[in-house]
PDB file with SEQRES, HELIX, SHEET and CRYST1 records, atoms N, CA, C and O in Angstrom:
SEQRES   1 A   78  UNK UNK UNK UNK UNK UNK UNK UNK UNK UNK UNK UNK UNK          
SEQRES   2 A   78  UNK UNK UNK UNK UNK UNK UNK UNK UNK UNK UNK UNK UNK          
SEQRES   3 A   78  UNK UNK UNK UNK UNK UNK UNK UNK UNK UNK UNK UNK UNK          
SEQRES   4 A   78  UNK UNK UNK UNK UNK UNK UNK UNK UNK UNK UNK UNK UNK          
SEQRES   5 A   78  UNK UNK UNK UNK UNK UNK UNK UNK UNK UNK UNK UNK UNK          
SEQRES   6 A   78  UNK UNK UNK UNK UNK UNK UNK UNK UNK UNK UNK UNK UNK          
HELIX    1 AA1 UNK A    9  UNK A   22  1                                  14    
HELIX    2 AA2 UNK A   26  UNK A   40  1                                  15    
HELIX    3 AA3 UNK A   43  UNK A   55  1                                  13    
HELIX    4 AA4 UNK A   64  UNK A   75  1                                  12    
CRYST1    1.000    1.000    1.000  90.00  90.00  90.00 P 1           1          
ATOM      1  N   UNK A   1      46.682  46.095  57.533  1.00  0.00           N  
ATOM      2  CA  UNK A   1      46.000  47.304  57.913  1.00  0.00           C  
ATOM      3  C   UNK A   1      45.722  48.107  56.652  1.00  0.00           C  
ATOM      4  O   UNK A   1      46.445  48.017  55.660  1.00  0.00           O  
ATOM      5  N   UNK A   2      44.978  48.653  56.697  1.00  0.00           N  
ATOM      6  CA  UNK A   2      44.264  49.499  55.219  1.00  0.00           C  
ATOM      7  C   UNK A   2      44.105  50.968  56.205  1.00  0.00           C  
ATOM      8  O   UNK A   2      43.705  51.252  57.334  1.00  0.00           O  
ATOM      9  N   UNK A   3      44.848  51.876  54.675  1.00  0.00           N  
ATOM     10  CA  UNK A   3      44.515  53.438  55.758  1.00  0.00           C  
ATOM     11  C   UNK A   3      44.504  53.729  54.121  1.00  0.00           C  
ATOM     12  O   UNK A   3      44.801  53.014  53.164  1.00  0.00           O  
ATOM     13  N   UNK A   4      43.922  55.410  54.249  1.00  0.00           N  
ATOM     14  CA  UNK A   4      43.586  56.125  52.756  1.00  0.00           C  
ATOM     15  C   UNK A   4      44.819  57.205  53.118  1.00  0.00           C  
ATOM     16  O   UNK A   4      45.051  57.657  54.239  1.00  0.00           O  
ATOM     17  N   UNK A   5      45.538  57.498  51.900  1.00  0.00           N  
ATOM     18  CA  UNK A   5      46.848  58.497  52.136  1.00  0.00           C  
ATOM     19  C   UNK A   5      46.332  59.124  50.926  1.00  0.00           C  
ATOM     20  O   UNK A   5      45.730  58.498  50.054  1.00  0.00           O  
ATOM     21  N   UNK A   6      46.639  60.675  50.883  1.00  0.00           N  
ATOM     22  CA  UNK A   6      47.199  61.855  49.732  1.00  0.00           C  
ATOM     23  C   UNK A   6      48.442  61.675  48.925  1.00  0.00           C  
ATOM     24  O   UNK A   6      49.489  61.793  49.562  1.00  0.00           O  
ATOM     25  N   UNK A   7      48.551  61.369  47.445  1.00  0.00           N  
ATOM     26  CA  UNK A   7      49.565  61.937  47.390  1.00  0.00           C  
ATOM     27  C   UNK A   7      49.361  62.599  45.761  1.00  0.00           C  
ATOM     28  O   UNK A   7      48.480  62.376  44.931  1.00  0.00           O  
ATOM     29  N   UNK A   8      50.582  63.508  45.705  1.00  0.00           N  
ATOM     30  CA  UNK A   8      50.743  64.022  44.499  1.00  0.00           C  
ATOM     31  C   UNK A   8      49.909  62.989  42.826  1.00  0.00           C  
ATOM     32  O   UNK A   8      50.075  61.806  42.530  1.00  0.00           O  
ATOM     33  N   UNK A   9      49.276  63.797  42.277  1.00  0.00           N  
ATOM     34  CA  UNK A   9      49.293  63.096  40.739  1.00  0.00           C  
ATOM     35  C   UNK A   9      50.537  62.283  40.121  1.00  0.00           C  
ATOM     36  O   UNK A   9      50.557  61.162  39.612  1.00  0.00           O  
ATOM     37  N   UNK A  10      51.238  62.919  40.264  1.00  0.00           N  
ATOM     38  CA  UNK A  10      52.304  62.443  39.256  1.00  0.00           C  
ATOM     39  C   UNK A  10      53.374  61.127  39.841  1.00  0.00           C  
ATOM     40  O   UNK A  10      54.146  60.315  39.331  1.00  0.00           O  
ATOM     41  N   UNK A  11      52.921  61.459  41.122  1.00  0.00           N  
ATOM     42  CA  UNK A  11      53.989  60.443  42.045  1.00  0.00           C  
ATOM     43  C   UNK A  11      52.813  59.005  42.325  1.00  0.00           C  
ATOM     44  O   UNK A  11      53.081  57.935  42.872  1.00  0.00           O  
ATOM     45  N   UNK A  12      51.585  59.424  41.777  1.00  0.00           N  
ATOM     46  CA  UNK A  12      51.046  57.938  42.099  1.00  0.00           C  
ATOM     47  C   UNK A  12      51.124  57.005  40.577  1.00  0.00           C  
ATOM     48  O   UNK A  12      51.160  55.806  40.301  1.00  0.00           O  
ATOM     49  N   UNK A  13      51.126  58.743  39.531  1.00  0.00           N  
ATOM     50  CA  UNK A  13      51.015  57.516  38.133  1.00  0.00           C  
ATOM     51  C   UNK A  13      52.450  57.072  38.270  1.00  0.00           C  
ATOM     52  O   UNK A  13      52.524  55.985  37.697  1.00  0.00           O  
ATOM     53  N   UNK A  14      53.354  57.332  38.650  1.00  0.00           N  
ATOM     54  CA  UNK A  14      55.033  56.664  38.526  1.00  0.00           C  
ATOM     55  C   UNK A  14      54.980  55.881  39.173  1.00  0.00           C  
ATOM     56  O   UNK A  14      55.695  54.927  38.869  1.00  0.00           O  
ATOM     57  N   UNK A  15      54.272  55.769  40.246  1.00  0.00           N  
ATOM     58  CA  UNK A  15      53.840  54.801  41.040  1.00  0.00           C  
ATOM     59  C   UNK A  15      53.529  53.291  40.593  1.00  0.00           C  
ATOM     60  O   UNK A  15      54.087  52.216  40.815  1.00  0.00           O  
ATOM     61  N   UNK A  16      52.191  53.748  39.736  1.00  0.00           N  
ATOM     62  CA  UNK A  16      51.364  52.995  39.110  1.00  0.00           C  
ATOM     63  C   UNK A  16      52.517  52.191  37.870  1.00  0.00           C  
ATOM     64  O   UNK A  16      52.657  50.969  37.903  1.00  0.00           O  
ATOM     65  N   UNK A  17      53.084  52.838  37.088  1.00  0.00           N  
ATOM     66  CA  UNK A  17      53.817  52.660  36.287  1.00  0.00           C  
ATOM     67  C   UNK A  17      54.847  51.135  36.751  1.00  0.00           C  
ATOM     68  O   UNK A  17      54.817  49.939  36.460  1.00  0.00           O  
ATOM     69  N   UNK A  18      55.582  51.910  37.499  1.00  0.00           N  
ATOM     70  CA  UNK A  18      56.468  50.883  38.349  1.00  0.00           C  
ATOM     71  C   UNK A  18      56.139  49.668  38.907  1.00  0.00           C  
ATOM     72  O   UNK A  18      56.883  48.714  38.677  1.00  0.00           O  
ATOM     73  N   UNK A  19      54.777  49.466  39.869  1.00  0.00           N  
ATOM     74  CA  UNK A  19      53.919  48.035  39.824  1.00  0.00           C  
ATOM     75  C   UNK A  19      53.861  47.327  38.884  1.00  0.00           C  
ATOM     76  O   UNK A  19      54.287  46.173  38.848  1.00  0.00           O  
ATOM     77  N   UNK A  20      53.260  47.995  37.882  1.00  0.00           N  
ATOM     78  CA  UNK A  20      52.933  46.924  36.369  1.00  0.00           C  
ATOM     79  C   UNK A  20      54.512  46.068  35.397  1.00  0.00           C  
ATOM     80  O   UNK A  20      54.811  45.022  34.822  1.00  0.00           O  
ATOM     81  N   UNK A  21      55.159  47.574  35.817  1.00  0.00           N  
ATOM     82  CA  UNK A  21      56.923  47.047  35.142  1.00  0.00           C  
ATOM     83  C   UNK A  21      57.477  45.882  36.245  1.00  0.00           C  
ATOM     84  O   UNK A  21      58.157  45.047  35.648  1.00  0.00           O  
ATOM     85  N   UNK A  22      57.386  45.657  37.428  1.00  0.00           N  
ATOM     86  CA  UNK A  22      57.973  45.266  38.400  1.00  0.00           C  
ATOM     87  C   UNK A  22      56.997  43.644  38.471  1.00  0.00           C  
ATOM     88  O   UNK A  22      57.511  42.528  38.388  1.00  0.00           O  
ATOM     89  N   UNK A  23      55.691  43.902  38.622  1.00  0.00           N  
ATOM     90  CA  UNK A  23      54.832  42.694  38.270  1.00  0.00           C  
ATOM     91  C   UNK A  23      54.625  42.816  39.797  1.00  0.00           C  
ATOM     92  O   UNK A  23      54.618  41.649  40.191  1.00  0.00           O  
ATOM     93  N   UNK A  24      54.474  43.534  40.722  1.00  0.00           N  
ATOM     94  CA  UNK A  24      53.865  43.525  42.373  1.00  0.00           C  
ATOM     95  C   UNK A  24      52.564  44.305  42.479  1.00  0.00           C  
ATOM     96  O   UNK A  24      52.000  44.811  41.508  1.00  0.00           O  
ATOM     97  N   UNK A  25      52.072  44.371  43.913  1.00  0.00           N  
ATOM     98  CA  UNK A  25      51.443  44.962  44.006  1.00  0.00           C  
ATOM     99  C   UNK A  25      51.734  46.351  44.453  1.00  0.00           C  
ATOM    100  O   UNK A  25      52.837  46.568  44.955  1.00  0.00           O  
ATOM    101  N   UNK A  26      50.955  47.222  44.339  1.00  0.00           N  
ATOM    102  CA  UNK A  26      50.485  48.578  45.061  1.00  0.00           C  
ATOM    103  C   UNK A  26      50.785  48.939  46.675  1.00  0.00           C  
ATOM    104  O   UNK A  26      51.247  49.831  47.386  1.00  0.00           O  
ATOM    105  N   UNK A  27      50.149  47.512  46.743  1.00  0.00           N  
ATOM    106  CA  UNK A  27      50.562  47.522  48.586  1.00  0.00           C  
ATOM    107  C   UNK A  27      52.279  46.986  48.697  1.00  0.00           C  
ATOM    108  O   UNK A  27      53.227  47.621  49.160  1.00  0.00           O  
ATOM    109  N   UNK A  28      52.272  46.166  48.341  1.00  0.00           N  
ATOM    110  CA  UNK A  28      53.681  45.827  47.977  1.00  0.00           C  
ATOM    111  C   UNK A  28      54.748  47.030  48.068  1.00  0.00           C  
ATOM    112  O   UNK A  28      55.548  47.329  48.955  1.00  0.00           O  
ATOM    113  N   UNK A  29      54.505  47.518  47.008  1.00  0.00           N  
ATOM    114  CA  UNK A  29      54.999  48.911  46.740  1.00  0.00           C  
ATOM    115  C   UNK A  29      55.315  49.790  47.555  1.00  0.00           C  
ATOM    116  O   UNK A  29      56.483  50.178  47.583  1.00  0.00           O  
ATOM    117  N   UNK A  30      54.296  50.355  48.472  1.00  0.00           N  
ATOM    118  CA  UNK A  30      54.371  51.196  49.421  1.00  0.00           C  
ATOM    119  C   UNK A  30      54.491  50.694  50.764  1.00  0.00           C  
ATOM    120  O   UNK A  30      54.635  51.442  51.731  1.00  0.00           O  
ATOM    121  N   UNK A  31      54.445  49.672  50.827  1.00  0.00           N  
ATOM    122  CA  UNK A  31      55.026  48.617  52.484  1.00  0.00           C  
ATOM    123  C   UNK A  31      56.348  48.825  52.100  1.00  0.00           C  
ATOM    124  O   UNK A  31      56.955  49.743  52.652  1.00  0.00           O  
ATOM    125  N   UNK A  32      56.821  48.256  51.392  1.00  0.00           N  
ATOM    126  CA  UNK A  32      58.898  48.460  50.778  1.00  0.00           C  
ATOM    127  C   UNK A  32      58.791  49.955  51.266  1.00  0.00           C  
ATOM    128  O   UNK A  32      58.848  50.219  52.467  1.00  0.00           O  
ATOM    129  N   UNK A  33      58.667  50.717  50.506  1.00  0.00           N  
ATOM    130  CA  UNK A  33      59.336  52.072  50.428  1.00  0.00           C  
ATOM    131  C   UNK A  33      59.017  52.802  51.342  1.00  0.00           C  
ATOM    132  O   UNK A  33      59.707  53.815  51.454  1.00  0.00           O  
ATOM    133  N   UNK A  34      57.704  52.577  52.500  1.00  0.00           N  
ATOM    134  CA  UNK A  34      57.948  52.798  53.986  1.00  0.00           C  
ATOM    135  C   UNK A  34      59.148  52.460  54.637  1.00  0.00           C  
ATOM    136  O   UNK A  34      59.921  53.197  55.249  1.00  0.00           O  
ATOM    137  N   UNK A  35      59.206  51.137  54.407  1.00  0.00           N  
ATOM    138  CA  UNK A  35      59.903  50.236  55.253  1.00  0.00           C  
ATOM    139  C   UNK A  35      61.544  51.043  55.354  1.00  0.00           C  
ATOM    140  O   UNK A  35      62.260  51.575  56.202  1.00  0.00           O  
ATOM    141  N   UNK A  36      61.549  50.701  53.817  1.00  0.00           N  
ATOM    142  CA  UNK A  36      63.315  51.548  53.377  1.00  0.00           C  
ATOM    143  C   UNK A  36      63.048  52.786  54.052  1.00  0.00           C  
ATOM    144  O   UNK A  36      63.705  52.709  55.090  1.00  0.00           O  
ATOM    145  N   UNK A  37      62.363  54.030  54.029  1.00  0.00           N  
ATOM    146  CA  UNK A  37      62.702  55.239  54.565  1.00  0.00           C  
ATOM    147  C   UNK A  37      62.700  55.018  55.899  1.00  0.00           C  
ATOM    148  O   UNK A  37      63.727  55.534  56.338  1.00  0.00           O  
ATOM    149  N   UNK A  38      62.079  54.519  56.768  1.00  0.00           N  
ATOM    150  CA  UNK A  38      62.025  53.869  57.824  1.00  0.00           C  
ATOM    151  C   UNK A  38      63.585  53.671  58.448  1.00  0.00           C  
ATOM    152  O   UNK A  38      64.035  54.259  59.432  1.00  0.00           O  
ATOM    153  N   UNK A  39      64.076  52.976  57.855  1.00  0.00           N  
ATOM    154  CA  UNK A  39      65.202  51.814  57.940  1.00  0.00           C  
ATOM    155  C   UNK A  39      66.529  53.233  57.658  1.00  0.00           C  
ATOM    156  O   UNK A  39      67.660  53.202  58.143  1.00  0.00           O  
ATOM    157  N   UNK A  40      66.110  54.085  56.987  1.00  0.00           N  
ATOM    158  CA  UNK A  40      66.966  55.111  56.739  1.00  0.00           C  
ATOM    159  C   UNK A  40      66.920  56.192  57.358  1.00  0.00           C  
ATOM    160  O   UNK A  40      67.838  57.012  57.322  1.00  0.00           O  
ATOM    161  N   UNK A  41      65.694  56.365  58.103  1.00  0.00           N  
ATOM    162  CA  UNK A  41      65.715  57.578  59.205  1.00  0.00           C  
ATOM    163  C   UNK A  41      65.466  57.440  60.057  1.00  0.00           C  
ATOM    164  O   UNK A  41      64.813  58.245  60.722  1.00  0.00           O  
ATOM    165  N   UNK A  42      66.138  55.629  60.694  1.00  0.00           N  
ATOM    166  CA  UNK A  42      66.128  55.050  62.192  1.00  0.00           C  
ATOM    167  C   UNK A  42      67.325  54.397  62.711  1.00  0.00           C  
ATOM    168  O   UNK A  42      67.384  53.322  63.307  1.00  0.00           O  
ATOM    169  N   UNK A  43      68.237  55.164  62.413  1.00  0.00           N  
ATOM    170  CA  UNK A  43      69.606  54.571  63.343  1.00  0.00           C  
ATOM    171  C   UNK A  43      69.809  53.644  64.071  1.00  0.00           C  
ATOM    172  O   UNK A  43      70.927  53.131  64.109  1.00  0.00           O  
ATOM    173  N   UNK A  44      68.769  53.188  64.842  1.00  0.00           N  
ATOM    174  CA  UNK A  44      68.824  52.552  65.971  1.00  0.00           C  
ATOM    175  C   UNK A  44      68.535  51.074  65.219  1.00  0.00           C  
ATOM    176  O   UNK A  44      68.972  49.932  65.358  1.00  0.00           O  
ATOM    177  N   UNK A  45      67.870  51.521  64.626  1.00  0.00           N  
ATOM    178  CA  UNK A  45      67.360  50.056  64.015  1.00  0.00           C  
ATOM    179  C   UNK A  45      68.989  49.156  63.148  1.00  0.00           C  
ATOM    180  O   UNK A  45      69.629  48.127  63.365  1.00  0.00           O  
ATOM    181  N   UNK A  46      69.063  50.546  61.924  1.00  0.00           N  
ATOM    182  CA  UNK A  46      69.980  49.536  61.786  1.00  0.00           C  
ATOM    183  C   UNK A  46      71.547  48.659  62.537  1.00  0.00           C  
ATOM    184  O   UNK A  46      72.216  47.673  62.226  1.00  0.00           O  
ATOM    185  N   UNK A  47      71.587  49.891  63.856  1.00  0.00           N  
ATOM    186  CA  UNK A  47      72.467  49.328  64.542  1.00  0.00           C  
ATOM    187  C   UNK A  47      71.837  48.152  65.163  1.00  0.00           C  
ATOM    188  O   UNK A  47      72.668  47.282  65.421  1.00  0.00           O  
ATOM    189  N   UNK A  48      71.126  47.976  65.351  1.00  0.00           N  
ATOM    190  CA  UNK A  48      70.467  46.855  65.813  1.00  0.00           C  
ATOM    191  C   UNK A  48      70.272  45.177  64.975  1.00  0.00           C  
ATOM    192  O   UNK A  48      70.141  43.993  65.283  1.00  0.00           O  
ATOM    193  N   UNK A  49      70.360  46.036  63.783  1.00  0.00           N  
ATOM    194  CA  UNK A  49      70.679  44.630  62.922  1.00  0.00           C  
ATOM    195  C   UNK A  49      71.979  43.986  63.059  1.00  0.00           C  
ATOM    196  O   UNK A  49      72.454  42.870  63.269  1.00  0.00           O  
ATOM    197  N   UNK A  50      72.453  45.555  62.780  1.00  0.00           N  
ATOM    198  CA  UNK A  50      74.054  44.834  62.743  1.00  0.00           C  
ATOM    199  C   UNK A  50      74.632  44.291  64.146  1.00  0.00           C  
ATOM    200  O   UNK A  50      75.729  43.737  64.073  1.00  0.00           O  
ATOM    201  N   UNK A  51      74.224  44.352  65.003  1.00  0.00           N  
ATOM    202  CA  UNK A  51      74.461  43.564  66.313  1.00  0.00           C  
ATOM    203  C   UNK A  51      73.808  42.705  66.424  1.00  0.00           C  
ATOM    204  O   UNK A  51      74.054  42.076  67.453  1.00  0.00           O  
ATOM    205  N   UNK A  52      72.777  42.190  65.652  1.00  0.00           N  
ATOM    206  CA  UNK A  52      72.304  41.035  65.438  1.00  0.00           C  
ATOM    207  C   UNK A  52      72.994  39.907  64.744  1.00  0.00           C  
ATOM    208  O   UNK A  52      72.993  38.723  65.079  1.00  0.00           O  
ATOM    209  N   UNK A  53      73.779  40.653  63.386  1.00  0.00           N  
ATOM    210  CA  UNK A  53      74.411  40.111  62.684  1.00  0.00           C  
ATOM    211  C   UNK A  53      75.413  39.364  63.611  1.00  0.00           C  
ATOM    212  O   UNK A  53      75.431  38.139  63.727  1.00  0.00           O  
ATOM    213  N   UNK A  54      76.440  40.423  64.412  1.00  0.00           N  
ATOM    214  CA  UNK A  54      77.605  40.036  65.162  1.00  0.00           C  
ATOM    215  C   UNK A  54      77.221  39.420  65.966  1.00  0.00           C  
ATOM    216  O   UNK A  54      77.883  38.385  65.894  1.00  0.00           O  
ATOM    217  N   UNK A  55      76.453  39.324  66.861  1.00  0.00           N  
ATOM    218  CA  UNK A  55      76.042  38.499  67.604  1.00  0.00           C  
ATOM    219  C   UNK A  55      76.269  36.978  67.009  1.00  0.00           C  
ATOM    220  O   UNK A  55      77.220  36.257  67.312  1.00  0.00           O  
ATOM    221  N   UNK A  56      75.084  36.599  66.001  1.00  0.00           N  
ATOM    222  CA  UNK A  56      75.132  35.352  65.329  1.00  0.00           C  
ATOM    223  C   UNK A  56      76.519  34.728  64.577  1.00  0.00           C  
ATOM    224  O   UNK A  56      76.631  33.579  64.149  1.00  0.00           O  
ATOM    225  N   UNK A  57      77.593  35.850  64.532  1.00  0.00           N  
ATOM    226  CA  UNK A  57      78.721  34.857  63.664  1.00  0.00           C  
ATOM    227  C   UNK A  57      79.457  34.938  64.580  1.00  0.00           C  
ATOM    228  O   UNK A  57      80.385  34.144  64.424  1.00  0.00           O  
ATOM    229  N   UNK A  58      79.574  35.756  65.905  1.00  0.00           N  
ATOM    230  CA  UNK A  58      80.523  35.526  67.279  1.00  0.00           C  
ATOM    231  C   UNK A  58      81.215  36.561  66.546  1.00  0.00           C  
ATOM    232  O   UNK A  58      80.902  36.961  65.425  1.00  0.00           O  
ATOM    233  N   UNK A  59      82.386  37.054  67.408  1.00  0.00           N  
ATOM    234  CA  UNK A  59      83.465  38.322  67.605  1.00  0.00           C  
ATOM    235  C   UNK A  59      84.875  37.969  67.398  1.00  0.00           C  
ATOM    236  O   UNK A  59      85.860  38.573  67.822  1.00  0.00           O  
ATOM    237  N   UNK A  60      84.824  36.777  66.600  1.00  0.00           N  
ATOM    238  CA  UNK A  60      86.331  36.444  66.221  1.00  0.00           C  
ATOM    239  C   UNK A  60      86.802  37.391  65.124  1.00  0.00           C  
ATOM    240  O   UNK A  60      86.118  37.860  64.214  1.00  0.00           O  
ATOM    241  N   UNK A  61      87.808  37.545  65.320  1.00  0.00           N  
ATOM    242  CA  UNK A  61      88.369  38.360  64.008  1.00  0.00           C  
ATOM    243  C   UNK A  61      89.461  38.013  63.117  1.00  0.00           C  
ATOM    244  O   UNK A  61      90.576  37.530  63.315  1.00  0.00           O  
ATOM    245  N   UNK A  62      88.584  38.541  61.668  1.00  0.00           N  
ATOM    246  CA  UNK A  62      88.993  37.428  61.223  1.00  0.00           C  
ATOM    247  C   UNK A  62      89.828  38.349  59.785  1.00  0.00           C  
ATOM    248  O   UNK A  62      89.535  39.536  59.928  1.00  0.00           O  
ATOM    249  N   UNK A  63      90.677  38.168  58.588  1.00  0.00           N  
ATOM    250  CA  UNK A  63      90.506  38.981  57.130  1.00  0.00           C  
ATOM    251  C   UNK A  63      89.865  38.974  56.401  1.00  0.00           C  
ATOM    252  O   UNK A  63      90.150  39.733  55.474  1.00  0.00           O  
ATOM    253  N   UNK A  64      88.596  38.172  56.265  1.00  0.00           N  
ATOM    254  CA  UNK A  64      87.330  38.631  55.354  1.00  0.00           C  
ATOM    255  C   UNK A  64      87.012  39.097  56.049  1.00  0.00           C  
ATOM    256  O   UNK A  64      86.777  39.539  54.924  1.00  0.00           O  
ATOM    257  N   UNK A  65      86.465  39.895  57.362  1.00  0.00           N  
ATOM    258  CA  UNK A  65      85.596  40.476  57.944  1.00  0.00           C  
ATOM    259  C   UNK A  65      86.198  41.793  58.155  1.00  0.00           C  
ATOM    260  O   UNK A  65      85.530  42.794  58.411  1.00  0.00           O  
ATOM    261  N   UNK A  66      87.143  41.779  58.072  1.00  0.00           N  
ATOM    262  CA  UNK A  66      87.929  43.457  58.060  1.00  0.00           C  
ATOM    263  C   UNK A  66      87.698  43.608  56.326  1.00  0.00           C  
ATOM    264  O   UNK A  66      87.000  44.559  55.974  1.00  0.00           O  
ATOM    265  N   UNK A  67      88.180  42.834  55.404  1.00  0.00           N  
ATOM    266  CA  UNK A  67      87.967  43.656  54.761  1.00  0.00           C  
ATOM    267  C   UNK A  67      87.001  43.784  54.338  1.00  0.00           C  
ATOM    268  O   UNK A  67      86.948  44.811  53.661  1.00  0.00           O  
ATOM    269  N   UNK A  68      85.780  43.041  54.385  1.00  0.00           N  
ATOM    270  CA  UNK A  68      84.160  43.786  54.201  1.00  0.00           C  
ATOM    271  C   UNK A  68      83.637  44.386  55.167  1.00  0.00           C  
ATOM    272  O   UNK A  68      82.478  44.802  55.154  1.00  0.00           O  
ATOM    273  N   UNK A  69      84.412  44.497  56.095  1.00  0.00           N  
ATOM    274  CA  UNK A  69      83.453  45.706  56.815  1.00  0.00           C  
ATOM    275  C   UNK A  69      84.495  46.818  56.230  1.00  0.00           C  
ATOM    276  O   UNK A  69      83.823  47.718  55.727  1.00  0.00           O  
ATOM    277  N   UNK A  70      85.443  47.000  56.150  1.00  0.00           N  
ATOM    278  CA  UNK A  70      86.060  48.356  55.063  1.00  0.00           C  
ATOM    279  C   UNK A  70      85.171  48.632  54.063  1.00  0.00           C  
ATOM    280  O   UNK A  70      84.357  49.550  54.170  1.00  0.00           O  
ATOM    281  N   UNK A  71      85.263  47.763  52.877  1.00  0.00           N  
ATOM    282  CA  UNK A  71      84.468  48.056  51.974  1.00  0.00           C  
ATOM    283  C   UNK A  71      83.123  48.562  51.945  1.00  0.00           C  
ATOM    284  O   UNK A  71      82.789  49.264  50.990  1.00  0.00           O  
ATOM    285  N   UNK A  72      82.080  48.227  53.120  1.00  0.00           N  
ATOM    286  CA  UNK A  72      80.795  48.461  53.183  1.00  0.00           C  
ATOM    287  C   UNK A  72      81.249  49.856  53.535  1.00  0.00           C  
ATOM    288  O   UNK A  72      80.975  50.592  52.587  1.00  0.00           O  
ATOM    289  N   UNK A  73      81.937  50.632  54.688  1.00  0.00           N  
ATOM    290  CA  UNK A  73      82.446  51.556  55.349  1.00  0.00           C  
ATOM    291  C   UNK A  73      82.561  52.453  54.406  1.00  0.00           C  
ATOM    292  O   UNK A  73      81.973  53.529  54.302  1.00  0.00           O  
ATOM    293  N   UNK A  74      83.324  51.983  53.738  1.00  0.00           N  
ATOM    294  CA  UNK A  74      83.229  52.951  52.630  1.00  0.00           C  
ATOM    295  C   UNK A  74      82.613  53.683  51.512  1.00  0.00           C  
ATOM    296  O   UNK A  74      82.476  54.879  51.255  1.00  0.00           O  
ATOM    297  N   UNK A  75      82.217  52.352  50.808  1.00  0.00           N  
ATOM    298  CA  UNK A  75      80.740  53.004  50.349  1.00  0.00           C  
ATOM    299  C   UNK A  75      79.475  54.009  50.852  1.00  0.00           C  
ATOM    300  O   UNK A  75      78.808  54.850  50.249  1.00  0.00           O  
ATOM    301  N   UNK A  76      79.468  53.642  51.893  1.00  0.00           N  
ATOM    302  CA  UNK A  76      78.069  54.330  52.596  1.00  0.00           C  
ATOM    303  C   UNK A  76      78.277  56.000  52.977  1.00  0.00           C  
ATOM    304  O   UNK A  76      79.395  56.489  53.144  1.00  0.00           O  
ATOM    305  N   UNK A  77      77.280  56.610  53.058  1.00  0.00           N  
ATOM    306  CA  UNK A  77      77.840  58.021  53.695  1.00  0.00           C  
ATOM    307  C   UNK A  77      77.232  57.936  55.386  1.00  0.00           C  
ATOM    308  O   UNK A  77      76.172  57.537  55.869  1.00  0.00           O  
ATOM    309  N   UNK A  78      78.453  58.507  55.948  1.00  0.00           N  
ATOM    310  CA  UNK A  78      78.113  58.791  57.394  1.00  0.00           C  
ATOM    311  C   UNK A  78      77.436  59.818  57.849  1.00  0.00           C  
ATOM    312  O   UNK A  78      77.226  59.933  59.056  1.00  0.00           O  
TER     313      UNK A  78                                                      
END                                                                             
């Protein structure tokens, strides 16, 4: 899909900048960083992965899985 967006001067040359350092495209660029804010101001979604996840390895419990789900737990802010 092709749409025309506004944005700031300075945020398209950093923009621009970052494509050429990175070696992607433009569209590239701004499909990701939808996607991520997306993914970050939709709860649902990522609970939804992660029950995707559990789903696929089954509900056994196990000590690698406690302690990486601690560790992720922790890192992240709630």
């Amino acid at each position: 899909m092709k749409l025309a967006i506004s944005i700031p001067n300075d945020l398209f040359a950093e923009a621009e900048a970052f494509v050429k350092k990175a070696q992607t495209s433009r569209s590239n660029l701004y499909a990701r960083a939808l996607a991520e804010f997306l993914a970050k101001h939709s709860p649902d979604r990522v609970t939804e992965a992660m029950d995707k996840v559990v789903w696929a390895v089954g509900e056994e419990n196990d000590s690698f899985r406690r302690r990486a789900v601690r560790r992720v737990a922790e890192r992240n802010e709630w």
